[in-house]
C-alpha positions as CSV (number, residue, x, y, z in Angstrom):
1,X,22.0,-4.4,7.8
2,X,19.1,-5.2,9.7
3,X,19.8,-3.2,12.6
4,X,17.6,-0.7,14.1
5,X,20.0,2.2,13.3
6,X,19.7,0.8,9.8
7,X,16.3,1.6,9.8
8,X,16.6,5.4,11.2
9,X,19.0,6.3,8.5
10,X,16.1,4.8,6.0
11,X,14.0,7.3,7.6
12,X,16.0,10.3,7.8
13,X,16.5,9.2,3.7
14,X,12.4,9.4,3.5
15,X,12.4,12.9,5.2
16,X,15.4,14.9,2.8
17,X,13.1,13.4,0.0
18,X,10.1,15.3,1.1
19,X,8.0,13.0,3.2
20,X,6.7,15.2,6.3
21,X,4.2,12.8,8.0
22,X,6.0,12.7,11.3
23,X,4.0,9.0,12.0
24,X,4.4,7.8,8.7
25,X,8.1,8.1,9.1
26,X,8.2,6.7,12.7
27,X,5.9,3.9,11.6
28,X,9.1,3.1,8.7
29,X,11.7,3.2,11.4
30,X,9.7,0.8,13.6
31,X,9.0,-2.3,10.9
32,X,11.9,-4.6,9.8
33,X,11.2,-4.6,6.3
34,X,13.9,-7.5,5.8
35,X,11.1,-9.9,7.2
36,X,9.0,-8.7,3.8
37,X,11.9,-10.2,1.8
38,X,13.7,-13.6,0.8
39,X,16.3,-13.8,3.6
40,X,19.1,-13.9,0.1
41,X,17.9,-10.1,-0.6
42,X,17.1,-9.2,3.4
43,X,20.7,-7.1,2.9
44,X,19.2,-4.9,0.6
45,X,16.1,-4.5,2.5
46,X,16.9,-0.8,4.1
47,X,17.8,0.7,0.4
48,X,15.5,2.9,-1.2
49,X,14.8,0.4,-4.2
50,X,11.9,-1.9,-5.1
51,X,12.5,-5.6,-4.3
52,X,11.2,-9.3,-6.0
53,X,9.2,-10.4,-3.7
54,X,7.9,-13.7,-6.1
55,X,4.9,-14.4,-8.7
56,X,6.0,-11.4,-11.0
57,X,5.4,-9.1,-7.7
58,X,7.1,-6.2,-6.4
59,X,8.3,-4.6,-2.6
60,X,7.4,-0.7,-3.5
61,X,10.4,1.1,-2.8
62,X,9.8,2.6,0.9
63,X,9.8,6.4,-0.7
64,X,6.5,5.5,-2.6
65,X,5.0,3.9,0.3
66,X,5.3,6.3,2.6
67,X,4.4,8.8,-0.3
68,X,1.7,7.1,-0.9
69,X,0.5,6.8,2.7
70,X,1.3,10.2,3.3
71,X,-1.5,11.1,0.7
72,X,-3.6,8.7,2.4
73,X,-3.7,10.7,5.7
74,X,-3.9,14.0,4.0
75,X,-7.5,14.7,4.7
76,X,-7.0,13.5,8.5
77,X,-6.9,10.7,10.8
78,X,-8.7,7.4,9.1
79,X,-11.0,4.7,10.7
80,X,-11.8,2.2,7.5
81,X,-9.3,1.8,4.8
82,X,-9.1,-0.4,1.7
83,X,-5.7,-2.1,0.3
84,X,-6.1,-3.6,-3.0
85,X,-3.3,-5.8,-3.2
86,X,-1.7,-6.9,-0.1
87,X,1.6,-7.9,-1.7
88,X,4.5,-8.8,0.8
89,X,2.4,-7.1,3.6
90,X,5.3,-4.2,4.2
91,X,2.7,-1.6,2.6
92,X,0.2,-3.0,4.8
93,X,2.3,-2.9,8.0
94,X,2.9,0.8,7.7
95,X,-0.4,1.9,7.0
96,X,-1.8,-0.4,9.9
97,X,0.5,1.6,12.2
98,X,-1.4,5.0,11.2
99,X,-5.5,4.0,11.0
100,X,-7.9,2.0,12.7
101,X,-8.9,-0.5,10.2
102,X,-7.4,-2.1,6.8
103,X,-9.5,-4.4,4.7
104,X,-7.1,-6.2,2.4
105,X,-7.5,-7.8,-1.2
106,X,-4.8,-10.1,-3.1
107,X,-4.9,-11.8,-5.8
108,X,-2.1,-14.1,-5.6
109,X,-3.1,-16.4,-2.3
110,X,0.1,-17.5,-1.6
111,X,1.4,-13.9,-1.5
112,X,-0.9,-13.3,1.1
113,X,-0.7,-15.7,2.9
114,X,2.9,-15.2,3.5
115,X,2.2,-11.7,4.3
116,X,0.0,-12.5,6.8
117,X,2.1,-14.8,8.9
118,X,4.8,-11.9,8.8
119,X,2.2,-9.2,10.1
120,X,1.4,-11.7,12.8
121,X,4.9,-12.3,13.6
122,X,5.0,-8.4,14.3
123,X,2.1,-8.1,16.0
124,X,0.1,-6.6,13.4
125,X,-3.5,-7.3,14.2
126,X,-5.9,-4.7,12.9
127,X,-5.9,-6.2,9.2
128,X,-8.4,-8.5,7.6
129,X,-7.7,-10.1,4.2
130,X,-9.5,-11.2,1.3
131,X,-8.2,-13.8,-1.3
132,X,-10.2,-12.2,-4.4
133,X,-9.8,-9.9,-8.0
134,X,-8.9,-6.4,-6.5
135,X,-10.6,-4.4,-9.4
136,X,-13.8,-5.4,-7.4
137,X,-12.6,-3.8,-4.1
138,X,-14.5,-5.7,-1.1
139,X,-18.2,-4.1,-1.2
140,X,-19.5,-6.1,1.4
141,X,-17.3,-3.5,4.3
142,X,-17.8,-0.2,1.9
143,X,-17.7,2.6,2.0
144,X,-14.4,3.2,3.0
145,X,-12.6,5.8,4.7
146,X,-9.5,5.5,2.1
147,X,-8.8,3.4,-0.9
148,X,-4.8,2.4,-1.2
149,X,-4.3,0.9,-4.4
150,X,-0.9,-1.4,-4.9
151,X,-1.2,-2.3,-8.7
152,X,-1.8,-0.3,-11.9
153,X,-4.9,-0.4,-13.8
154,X,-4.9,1.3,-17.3
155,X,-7.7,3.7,-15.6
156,X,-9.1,3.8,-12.1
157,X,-11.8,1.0,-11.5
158,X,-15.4,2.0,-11.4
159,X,-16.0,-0.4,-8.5
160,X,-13.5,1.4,-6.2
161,X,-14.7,4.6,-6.9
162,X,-18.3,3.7,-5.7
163,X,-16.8,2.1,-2.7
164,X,-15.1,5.4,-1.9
165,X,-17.0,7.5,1.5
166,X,-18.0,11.0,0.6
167,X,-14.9,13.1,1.2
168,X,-12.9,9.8,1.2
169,X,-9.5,9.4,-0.1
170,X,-8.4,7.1,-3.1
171,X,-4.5,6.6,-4.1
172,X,-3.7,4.6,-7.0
173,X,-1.2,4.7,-9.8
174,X,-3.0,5.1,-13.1
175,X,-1.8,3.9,-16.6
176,X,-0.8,1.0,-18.8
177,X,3.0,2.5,-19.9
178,X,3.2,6.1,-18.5
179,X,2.5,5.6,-14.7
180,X,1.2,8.4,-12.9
181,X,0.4,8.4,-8.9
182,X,-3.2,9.8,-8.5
183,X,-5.1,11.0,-5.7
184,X,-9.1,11.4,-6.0
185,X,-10.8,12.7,-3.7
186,X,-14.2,12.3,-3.5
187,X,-17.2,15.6,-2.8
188,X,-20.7,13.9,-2.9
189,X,-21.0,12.2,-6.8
190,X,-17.8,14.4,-7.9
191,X,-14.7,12.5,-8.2
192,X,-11.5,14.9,-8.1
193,X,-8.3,13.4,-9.8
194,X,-5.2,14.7,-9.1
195,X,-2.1,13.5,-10.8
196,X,1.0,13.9,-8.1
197,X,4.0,12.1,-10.2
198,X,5.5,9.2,-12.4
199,X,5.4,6.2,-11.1
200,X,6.1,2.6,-12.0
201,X,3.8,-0.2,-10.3
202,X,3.0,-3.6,-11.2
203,X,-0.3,-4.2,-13.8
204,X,-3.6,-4.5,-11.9
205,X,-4.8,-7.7,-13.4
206,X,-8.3,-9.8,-13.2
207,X,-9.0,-12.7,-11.9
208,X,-7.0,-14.6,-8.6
209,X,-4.8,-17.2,-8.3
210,X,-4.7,-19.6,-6.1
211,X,-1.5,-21.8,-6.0
């Protein structure tokens, strides 16, 4: 179930749903998402289904991250992007395949710590990662290309927004019960929000944990 062909038929999957991004697709057949898992659920690592990953966290079901990096790229090819919440690292492995530059924030430090010995183990080397609350974004590298958000907040951080690059990209789902995906897009000190559809994403929540 790990097999390479496995992996194809996951993509082909991703295309008849509607996801056109020719290297957003490739970059799903390439990485083993069964490395992103406990070994006991690796077998269910090629369905199209959210996974436990540990610490009350979710794998995002590889439709919605390859919807939501699809949205991502939507305004063109992408130098310096923000991940808030770097999870099991699976998000952050496809979306390293497609820009130059990811800046990642998580919360939970053995999370990503974990994910980060898995990226290296497939050669994933254009990330950098920051143990830290994600509603705060990482000013320090801002402004950012793109802002790829992992975790709900009941309404999109202020803090992200201002970290957003004129004409930059922001994807985030948005809402405490009724999830929706939403892309802003940001034109000079205008933010447009666009909702795109339902989805249903682990609470963005303050603070960071260490152990």
């Amino acid at each position: 179930m790990t097999s390479q062909r496995t992996r194809e038929r996951l993509m082909e999957r991703l295309f008849e749903e509607g996801i056109r991004n020719l290297h957003v697709l490739e970059a799903i057949r390439r990485t083993p998402r069964h490395l992103f898992v406990d070994e006991a659920l690796s077998h269910r690592a090629y369905e199209d289904t959210a996974l436990p990953i540990g610490h009350n966290q979710t794998l995002s079901q590889p439709y919605i991250v390859a919807r939501m990096t699809e949205l991502l790229l939507g305004g063109g090819p992408l130098d310096k992007v923000l991940e808030v919440g770097t999870g099991s690292g699976y998000q952050t492995a496809i979306l390293a395949q497609v820009v130059e530059r990811i800046f990642s924030v998580e919360r939970i430090y053995p999370l990503q710590e974990r994910a980060k010995a898995v990226l290296k183990e497939i050669d994933i080397r254009n990330v950098v990662f920051r143990h830290a609350d994600g509603n705060w974004g990482w000013p320090a590298y801002g402004p950012y290309d793109a802002i790829l958000v992992t975790a709900a907040p009941p309404e999109v951080p202020a803090e992200l927004l201002r970290q957003l690059a004129d004409g930059g990209r922001l994807v985030i789902p948005v809402g405490a019960r009724d999830q929706v995906l939403t892309l802003v897009t940001r034109e000079g000190d205008d933010f447009i929000h666009q909702a795109v559809e339902p989805v249903r994403f682990v609470p963005l929540l303050a603070g960071a944990i260490s152990s």
